[in-house]
N, C-alpha and C positions, 0 to 999 in steps of 0.2 A: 448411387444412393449417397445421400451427405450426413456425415454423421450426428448423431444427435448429442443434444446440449444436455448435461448434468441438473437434473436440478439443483436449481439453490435459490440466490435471494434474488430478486428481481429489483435491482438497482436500475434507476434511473437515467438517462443517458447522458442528461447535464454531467452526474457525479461519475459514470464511466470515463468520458472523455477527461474529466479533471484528471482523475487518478492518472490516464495515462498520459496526460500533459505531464504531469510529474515523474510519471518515472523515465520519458523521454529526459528531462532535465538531467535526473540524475543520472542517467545515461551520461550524459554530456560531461558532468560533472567528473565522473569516473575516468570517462575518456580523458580528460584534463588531466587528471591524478598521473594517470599512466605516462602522458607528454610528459609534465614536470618529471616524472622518477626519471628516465629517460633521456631529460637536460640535465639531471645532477643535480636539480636544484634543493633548495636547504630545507634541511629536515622540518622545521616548524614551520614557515611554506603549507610543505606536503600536509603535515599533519593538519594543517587548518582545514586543507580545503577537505581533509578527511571528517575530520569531526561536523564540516557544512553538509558532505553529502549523506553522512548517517543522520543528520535531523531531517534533513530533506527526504530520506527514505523512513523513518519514523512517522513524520507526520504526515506523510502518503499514505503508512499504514491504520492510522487512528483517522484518517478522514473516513476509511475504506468502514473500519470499525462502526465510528458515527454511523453511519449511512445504514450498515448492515443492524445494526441495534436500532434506528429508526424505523427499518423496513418491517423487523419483530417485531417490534409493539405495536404498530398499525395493521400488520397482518400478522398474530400470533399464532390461528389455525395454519396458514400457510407458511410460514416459515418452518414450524414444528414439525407437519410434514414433510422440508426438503430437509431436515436433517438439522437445525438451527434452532433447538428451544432458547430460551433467554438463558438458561442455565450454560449451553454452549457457547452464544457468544458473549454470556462475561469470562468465560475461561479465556476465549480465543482475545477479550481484551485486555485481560492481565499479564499475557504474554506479551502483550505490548511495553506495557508498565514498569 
């Protein structure tokens, strides 16, 4: 038996695969952080490419938001139902914020 999937927002599969284009990047990006610390190399270096992969995961997560507050408004009965009033995901946007 294979388990079953949570409701929630029913994103699109163009904007699924973005997201995870993206956090494979920042995958990457991280992996890199970890080389440089590793080679020694100089603090503002490292810090840059930190400050690159926290926008790069920021704005993975406000695409994710986009999409999920698209998906409400266009289906507002159905999102409400999986647990996503508009009341929820402007919370879960402000934490982005």
């Amino acid at each position: 038996m294979s388990p079953t999937k949570p409701a929630g927002i029913d994103l699109p599969e163009e904007v699924v695969e973005d997201l995870r284009r993206r956090l494979r990047r920042v995958g990457g990006q991280i992996a890199g952080i970890e080389r440089m610390l590793e080679e020694g190399r100089q603090c503002r270096d490292v810090l840059t490419q930190i400050s690159a992969a926290n926008r790069a995961l920021e704005q993975t997560g406000f695409k994710l938001i986009s999409a999920g507050l698209t998906y409400c408004l266009s289906n507002p009965e159905d999102a409400e139902a999986a647990g996503y009033p508009l009341q929820e995901v402007e919370r879960l946007f402000l934490k982005l914020a």
